[in-house]
C-alpha positions, 0 to 999 in steps of 0.5 A: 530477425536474421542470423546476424542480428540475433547474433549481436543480440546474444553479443550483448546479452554475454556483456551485460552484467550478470544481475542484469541477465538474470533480470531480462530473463525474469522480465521475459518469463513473467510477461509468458505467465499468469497470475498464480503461475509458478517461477522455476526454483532458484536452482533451475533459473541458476541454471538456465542464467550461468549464475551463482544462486546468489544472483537470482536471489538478489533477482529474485528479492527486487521482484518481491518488493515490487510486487510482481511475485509472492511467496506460497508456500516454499515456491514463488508465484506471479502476483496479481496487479497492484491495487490502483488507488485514486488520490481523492476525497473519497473513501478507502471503500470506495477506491477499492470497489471500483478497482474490482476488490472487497474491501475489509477492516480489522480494529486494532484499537478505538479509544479517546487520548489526550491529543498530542502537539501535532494532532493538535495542531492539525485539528485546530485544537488545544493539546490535551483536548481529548480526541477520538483514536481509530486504528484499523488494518485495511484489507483487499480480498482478505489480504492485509495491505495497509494500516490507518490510524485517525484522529477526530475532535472528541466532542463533534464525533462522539456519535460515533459510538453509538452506532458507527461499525468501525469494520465499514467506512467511517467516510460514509458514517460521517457523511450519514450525518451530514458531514461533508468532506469539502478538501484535503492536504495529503503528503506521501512519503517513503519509509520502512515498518516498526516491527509492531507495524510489520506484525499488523501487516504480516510482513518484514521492515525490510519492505518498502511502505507508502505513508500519507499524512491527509488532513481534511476540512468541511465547508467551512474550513473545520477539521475534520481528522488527521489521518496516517496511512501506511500501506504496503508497497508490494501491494498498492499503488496511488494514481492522481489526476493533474489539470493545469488551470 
């Protein structure tokens, strides 16, 4: 680039607006960096951008939600990527192995409740059939990044108590008894957290989270569970493959 070039270049950058400024100059430092790198206090890219404190801040907020950086501590560091998640019939377990992270589960709660009109609906059972209820945050190297809730007909999985570790994959322990998962409704939509949900996944409701509703079927056409999943959005992405038949 000559002198001039580079001089319509800085041009532009003087007319750009200034939150976009600070952006560029973000994008540019983070793309020098590696993960658990430090980012300049706020006061020093203040500094270097001609900006308010304000402006980076604002810079600063958008580059959390997305993921790119975390806080540590008082300072702010590069993120690792996102976690990529496939959109398929497997498990939670085996999406993460593959994507080189150990999966975990917490229990938040197990218990058998009288199935609500919509679980109900989905599971092809009567309201009030009691239901088995699974609540588990999910984990990706000892971090918390979603929160799965799942209901199953009560009679046809009552096994599960006898054995099932509800830490592990419950894909796997009903496939042990052969269960096959044959296909699967999934809708993902966009919202915020409750607060109780924001606690689970030590986070705030101000944080953008994915939430997938998948309802799936055996062979011959039985529910086996609904499930809801919220995961959060600075930590996880889901990928899918499309074929055209």
């Amino acid at each position: 680039m000559d002198q001039w070039e580079a001089a319509g270049v800085e041009d532009q950058l003087a007319r750009m607006p200034k939150s976009y400024r600070v952006r560029a100059e973000l994008e540019s430092l983070l793309a020098e960096l590696s993960e658990g790198d430090p980012l300049p206090s706020e006061r020093e890219l203040a500094l270097r951008c001609g900006v308010a404190r304000e402006t980076v801040r604002q810079a600063v907020r958008e580059l959390l939600v997305e993921g790119r950086i975390r806080r540590q501590g008082r300072g702010t560091v590069v993120s690792r990527p996102k976690m990529v998640q496939p959109l398929s019939l497997r498990s939670y377990t085996e999406g993460a192995l593959r994507f080189g992270r150990t999966p975990g589960r917490l229990l938040v709660g197990w218990t058998d409740v009288p199935a609500e009109p919509d679980v109900a609906q989905d599971l092809k059972i009567e309201p009030g059939t009691v239901v088995t209820h699974l609540e588990r945050v999910l984990l990706a190297d000892g971090e918390r990044i979603g929160l799965e809730s799942t209901w199953m007909p009560l009679p046809r999985f009552a096994f599960l108590r006898e054995f099932y570790d509800p830490t592990t994959s419950l894909y796997a322990a009903t496939r042990s008894r052969g269960i096959v998962y044959m296909s699967a409704t999934e809708r993902i939509e966009t919202m915020l957290a409750s607060p109780r949900e924001a606690a689970l996944l030590e986070c705030t409701t101000a944080l953008p989270m994915l939430l997938l509703h998948r309802r799936s079927v055996d062979a011959e056409g039985t529910p086996i569970e609904r499930v809801r999943s919220l995961y959060r959005g600075d930590r996880i992405a889901f990928q899918a493959t499309l074929r055209d038949y």
